[in-house]
KETOR-978509 format. One record per residue (C-alpha): residue number from 0; residue in three letters; x, y, z. Coordinates in Angstrom, 3 decimals, padded with zeros to 6 digits, always signed. Each point is the difference from the previous one (the first is absolute). Example, Ala and Ser with C-alpha at 12.3 -4.5 7.8 and 13.67 -1.06 7.14 Angstrom:
REM residues 2
   pos   code          u          v          w
     0    ALA   +012.300   -004.500   +007.800
     1    SER   +001.370   +003.440   -000.660
END
This chain:
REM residues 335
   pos   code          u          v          w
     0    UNK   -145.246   +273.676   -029.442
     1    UNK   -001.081   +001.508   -003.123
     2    UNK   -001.785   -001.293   -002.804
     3    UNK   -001.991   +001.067   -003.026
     4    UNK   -002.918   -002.207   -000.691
     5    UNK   -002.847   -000.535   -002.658
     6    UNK   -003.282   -000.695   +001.749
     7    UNK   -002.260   -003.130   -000.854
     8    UNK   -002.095   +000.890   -002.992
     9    UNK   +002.348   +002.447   -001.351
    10    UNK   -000.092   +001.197   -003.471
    11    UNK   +003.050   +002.559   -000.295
    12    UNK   +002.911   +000.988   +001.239
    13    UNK   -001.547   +003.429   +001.101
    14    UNK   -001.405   -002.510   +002.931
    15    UNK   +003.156   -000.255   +001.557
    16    UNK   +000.238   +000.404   +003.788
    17    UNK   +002.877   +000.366   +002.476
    18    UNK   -000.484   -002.025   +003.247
    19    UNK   +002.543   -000.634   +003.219
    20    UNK   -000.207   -003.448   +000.289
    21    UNK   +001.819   -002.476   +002.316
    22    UNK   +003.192   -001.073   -000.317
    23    UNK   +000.753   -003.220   -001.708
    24    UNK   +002.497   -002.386   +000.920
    25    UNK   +002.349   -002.559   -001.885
    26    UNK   -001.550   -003.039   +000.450
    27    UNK   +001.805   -003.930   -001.082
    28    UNK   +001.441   +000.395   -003.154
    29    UNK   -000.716   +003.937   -000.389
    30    UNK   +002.030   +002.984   -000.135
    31    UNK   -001.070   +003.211   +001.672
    32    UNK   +000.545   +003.039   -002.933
    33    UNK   +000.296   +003.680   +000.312
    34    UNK   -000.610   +001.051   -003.203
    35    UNK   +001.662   +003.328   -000.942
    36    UNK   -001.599   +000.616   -003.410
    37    UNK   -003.064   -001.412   -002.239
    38    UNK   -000.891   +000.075   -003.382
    39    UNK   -002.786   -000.124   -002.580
    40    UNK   -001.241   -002.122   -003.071
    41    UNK   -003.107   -000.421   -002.119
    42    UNK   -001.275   -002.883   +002.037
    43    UNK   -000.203   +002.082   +003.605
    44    UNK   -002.595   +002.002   -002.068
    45    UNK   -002.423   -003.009   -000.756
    46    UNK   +000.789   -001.245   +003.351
    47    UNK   -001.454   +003.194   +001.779
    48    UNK   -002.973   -000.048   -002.737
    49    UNK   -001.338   -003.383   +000.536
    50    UNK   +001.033   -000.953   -003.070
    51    UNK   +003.246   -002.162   +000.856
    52    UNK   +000.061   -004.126   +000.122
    53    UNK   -002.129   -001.226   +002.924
    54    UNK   -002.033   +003.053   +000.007
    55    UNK   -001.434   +002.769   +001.626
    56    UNK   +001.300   -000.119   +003.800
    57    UNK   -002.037   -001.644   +002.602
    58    UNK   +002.449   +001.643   +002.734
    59    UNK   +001.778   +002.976   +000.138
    60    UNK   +003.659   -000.868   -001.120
    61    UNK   +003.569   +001.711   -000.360
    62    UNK   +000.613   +000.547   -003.438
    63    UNK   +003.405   -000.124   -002.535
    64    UNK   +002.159   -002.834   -000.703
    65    UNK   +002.966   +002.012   -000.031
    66    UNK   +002.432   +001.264   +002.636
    67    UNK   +003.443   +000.206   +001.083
    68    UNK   +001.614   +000.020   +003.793
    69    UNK   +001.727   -001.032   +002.665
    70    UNK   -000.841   -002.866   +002.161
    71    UNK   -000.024   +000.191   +003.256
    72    UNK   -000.716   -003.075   +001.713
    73    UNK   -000.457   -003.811   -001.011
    74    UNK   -002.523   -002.970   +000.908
    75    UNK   +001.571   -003.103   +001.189
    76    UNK   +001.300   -002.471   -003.158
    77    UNK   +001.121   +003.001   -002.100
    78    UNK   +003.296   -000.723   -001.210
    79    UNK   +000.614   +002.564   -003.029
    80    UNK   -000.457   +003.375   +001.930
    81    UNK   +000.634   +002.226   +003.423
    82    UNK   -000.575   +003.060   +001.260
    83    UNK   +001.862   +002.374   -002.176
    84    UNK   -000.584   -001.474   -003.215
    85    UNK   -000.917   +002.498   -003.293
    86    UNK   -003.439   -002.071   -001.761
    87    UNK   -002.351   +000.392   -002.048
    88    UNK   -002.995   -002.015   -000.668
    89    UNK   -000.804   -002.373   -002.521
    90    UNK   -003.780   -000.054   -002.387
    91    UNK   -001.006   -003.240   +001.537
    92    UNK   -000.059   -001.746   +003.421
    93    UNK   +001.694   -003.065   -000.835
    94    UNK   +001.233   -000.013   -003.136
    95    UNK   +004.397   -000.768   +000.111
    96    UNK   +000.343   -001.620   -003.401
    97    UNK   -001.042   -002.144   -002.745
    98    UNK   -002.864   -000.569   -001.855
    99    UNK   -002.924   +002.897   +000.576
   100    UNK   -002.550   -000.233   +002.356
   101    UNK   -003.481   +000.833   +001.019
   102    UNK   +001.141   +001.424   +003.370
   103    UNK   -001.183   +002.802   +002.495
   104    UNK   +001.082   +003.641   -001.192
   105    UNK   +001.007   +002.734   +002.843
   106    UNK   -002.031   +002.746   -000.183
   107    UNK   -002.948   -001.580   -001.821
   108    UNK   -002.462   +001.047   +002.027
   109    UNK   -000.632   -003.411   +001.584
   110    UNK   +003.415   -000.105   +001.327
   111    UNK   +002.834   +001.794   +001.904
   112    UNK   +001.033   +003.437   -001.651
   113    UNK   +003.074   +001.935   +000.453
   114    UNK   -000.905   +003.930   +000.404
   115    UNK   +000.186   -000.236   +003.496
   116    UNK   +002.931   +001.046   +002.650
   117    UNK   +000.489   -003.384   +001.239
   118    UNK   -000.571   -003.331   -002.059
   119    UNK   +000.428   -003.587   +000.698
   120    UNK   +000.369   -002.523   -002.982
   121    UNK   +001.044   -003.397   -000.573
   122    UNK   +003.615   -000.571   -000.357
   123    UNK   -000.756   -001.107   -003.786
   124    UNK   -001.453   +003.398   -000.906
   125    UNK   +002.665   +001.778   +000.583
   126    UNK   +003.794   +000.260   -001.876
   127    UNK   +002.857   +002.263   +000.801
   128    UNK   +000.345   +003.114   -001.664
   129    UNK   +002.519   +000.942   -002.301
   130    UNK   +002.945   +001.407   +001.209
   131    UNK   +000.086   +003.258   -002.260
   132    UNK   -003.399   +000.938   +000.667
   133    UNK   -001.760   +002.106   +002.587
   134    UNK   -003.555   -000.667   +001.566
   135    UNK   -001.526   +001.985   -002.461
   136    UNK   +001.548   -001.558   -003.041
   137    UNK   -000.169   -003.417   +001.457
   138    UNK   -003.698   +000.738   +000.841
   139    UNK   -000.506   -000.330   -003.951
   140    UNK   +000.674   -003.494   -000.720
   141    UNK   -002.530   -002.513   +001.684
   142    UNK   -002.251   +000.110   -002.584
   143    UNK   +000.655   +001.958   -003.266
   144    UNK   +004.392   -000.860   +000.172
   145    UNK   -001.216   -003.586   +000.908
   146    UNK   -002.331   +000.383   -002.700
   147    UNK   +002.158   +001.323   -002.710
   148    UNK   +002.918   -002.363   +000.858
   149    UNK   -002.213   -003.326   -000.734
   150    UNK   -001.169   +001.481   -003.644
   151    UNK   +003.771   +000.956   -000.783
   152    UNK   +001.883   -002.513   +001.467
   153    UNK   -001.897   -002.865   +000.854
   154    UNK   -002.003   -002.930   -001.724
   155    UNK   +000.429   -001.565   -003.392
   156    UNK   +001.610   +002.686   -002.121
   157    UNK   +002.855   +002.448   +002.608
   158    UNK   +000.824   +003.397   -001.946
   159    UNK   +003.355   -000.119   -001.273
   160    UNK   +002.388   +002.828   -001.137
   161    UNK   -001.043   +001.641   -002.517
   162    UNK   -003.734   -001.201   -000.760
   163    UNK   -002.328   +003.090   -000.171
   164    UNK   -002.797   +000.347   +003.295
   165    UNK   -003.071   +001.731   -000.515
   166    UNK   -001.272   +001.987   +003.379
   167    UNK   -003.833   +001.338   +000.182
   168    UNK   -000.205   +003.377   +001.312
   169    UNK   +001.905   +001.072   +003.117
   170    UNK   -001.043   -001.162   +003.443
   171    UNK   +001.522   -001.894   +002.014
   172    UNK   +001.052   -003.562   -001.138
   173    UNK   +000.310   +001.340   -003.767
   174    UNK   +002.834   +002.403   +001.482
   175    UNK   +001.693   -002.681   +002.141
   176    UNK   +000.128   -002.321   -003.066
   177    UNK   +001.454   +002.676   -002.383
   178    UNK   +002.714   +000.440   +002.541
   179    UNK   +000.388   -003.978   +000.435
   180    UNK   -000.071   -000.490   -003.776
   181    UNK   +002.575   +003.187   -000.786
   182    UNK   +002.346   -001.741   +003.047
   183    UNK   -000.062   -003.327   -001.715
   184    UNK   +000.895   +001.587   -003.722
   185    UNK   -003.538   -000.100   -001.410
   186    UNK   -001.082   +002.751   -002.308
   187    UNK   -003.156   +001.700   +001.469
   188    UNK   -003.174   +001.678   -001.859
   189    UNK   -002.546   +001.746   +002.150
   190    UNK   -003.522   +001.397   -000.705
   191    UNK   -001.966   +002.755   +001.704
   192    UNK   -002.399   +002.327   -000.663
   193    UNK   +001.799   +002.822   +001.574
   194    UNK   +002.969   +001.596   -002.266
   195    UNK   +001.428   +001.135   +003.330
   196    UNK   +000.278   -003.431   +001.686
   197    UNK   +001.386   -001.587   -003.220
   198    UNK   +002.708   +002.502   +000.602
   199    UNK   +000.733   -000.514   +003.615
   200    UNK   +000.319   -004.335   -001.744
   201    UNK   +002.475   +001.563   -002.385
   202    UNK   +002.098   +001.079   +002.631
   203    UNK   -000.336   -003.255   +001.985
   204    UNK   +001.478   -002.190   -002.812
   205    UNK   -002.938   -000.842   -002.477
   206    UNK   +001.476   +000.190   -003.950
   207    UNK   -003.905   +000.616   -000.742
   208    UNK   -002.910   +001.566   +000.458
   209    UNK   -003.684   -000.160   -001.122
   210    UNK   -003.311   +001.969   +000.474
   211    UNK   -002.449   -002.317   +000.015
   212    UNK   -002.586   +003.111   -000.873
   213    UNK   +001.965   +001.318   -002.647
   214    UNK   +000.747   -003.417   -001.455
   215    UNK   -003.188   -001.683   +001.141
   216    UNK   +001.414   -003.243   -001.904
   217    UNK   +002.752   -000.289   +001.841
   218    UNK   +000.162   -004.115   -000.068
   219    UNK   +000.818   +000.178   -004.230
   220    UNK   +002.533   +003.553   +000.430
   221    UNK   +001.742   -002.134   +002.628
   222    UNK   +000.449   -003.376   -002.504
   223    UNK   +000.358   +002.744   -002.543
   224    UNK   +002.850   +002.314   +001.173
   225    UNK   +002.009   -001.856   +002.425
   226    UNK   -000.723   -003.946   -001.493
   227    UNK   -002.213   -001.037   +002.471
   228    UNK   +000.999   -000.610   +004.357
   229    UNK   +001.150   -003.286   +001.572
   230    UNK   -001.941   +000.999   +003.234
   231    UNK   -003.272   +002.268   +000.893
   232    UNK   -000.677   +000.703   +003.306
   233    UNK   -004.001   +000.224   -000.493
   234    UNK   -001.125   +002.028   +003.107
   235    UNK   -003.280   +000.681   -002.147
   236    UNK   -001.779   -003.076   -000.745
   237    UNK   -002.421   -000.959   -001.562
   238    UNK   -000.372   +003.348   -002.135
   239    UNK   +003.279   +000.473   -000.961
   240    UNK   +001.097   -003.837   +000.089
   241    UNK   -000.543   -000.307   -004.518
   242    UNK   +002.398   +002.538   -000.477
   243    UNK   +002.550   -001.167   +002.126
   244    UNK   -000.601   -003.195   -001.832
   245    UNK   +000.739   +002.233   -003.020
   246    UNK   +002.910   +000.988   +000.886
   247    UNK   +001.854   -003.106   +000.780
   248    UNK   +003.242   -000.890   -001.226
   249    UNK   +000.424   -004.109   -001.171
   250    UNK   -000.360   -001.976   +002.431
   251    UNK   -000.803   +003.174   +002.496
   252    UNK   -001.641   -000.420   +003.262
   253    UNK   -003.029   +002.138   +001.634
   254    UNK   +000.469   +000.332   +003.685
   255    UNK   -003.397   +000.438   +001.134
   256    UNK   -000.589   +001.982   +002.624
   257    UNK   -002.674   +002.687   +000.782
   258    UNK   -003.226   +000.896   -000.036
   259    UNK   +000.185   +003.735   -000.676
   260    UNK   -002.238   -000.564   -003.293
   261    UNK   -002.297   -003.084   +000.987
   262    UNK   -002.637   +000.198   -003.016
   263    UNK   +000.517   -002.149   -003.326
   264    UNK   +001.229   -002.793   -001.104
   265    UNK   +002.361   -000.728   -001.844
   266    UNK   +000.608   -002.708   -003.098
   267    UNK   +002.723   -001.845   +000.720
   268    UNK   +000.639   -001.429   -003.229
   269    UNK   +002.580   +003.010   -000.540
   270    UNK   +002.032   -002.292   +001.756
   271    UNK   +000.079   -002.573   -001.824
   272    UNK   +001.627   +002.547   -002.915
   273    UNK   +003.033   +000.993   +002.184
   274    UNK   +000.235   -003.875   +002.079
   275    UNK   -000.761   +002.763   +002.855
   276    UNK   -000.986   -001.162   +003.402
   277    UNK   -001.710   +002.043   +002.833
   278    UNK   +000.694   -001.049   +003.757
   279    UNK   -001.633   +001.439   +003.122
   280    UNK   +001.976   +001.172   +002.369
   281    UNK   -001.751   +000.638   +003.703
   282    UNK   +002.687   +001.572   +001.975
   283    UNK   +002.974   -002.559   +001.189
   284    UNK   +001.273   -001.826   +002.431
   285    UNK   +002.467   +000.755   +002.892
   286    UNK   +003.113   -001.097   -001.838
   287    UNK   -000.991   +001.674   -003.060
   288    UNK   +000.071   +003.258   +002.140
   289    UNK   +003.638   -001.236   +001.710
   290    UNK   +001.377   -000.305   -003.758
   291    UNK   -001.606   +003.650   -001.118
   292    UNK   +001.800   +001.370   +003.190
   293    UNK   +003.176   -001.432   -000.612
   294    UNK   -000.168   +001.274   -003.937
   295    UNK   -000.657   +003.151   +001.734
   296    UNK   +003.100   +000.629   +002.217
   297    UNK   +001.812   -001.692   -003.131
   298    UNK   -001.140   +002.577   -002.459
   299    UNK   -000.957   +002.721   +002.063
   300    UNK   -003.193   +000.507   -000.727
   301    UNK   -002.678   +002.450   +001.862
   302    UNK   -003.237   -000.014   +000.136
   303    UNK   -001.273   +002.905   -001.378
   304    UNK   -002.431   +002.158   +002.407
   305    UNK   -002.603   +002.170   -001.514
   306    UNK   -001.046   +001.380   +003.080
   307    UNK   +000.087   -000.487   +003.425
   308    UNK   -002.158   +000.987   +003.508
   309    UNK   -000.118   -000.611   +003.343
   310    UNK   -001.971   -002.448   +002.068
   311    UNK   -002.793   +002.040   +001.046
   312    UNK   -000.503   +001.299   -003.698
   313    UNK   -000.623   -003.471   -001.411
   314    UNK   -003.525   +000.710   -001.354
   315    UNK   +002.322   +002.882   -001.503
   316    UNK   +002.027   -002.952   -001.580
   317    UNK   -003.077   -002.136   -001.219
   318    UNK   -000.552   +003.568   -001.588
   319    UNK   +002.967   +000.352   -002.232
   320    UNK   +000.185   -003.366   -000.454
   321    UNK   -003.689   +000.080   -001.716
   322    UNK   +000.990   +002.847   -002.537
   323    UNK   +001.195   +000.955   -002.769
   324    UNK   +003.591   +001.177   +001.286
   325    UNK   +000.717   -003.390   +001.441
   326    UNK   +003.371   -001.119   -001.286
   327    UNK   +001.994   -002.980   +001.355
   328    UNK   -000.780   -000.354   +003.686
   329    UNK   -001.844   +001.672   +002.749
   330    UNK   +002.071   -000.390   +003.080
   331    UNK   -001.767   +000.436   +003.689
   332    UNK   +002.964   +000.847   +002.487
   333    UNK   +000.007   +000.234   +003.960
   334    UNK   +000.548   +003.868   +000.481
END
């Protein structure tokens, strides 16, 4: 068997090494997976540099959280899959529901990783796919549809019909939640720096569009121009998280989420203006990821794919994914 692996120490993805490596088996409580297709987010990138929770790797390890397959065999005591079955994985090990928790992470460098031709996971880490989706598309969800399903449609304050959602740039779980907000009536606004990706986010559905280098204040033009969002999905951080405070609606909510701007920190007494309130968000849970699938096949949503390449190009992938072109998701298939 196959597998791409970061080696202990590692500090990038240009590290990455294919090894044959045995077999593994579905032990009590496990199911065997062949995944068909893989993709990547943000946190696969810290992961391979070191820089992820838990550290730099002490042994090499299989990296990526997310994949999609079928699964081929069982351990004794499963009772909610066979051989045959269309999966994906989940974010976390063990994870099914309720309250979050400080669990074990696939693909964290510490612990097992999908991007390999045979994987065997818990039967809690792993949810069927949706029935409308392929591998590929399927492959997109552990993490950032997981993700962008618990800022949207989770916690305290659940978008409603028409409430206005503000999505930061365009990767990955900002594009799944401007397709989850559009299916559940929401107006959407979008920011960018590229003219030509706030185009391609006109076509998907978003009423608006800003670029945050054009209109560098982009917190105030939003409050300004459109009165201010009942949701941001803040895949910055700590850079951009005042002027999503900014641009809060009443009683709007902050969906914290990202790291993509780590440096700063923000006031938060610009909450207290708008009775604002920022939540974390850390991925989600396996039935958070059930009820995204079913809203899924309900409102036929598909992931969108920026780009896609095969398994023995995935430092090729880790590439694209790293640029500049990125948009949406970065999809590693079985050729």
């Amino acid at each position: 068997m196959r597998a791409w692996m970061l080696p202990a120490g590692c500090d990038g993805f240009d590290k990455l090494e294919l090894h044959d490596l045995p077999e593994p088996v579905a032990g009590p409580g496990e199911v065997l997976i062949a995944p068909r297709a893989w993709s990547l987010n943000y946190r696969d990138f810290a992961v391979a540099r070191g820089a992820y929770m838990g550290g730099p790797l002490t042994k090499p390890g299989v990296p990526l959280c997310d994949g999609a397959g079928e699964v081929v065999a069982v351990g004794e005591g499963v009772t909610r899959f066979r051989s045959g079955d269309r999966v994906q994985s989940t974010f976390f090990i063990d994870w099914v529901d309720g309250p979050p928790r400080a669990l074990p992470a696939l693909g964290d460098g510490h612990t097992t990783g999908m991007l390999a031709e045979l994987v065997s996971l818990p039967q809690n880490a792993v949810v069927p796919m949706a029935r409308s989706l392929d591998f590929a598309e399927a492959a997109c969800l552990p993490c950032a549809g997981a993700t962008a399903w618990n800022a949207l449609c989770e916690g305290p304050r659940p978008i409603t019909a028409g409430e206005r959602v503000l999505v930061l740039g365009t990767g990955g779980v900002s594009m799944l939640a401007l397709q989850i907000a559009r299916a559940a009536g929401c107006e959407v606004i979008a920011t960018s720096s590229s003219d030509a990706k706030l185009e391609r986010v006109r076509a998907m559905g978003a009423a608006h569009t800003v670029n945050y280098v054009e209109v560098p204040e982009w917190g105030a033009h939003v409050l300004k121009e459109f009165g201010g969002v009942h949701k941001v999905i803040e895949v910055g951080g700590a850079g951009t998280a005042a002027q999503s405070m900014t641009a809060l609606a009443m009683e709007g909510e902050i969906a914290f989420i990202g790291v993509l701007s780590p440096e700063g920190g923000p006031n938060p007494r610009g909450l207290m203006l708008n009775a604002g309130i920022m939540r974390g968000i850390f991925v989600g849970s396996a039935a958070m990821a059930g009820r995204l699938n079913a809203a899924i096949d309900v409102n036929g949503i598909k992931p969108v794919i920026g780009a896609t390449f095969a398994f023995d190009d995935a430092k090729k992938a880790y590439d694209y994914a790293a640029s500049r072109s990125l948009f949406g998701k970065t999809v590693i298939e079985v050729g």
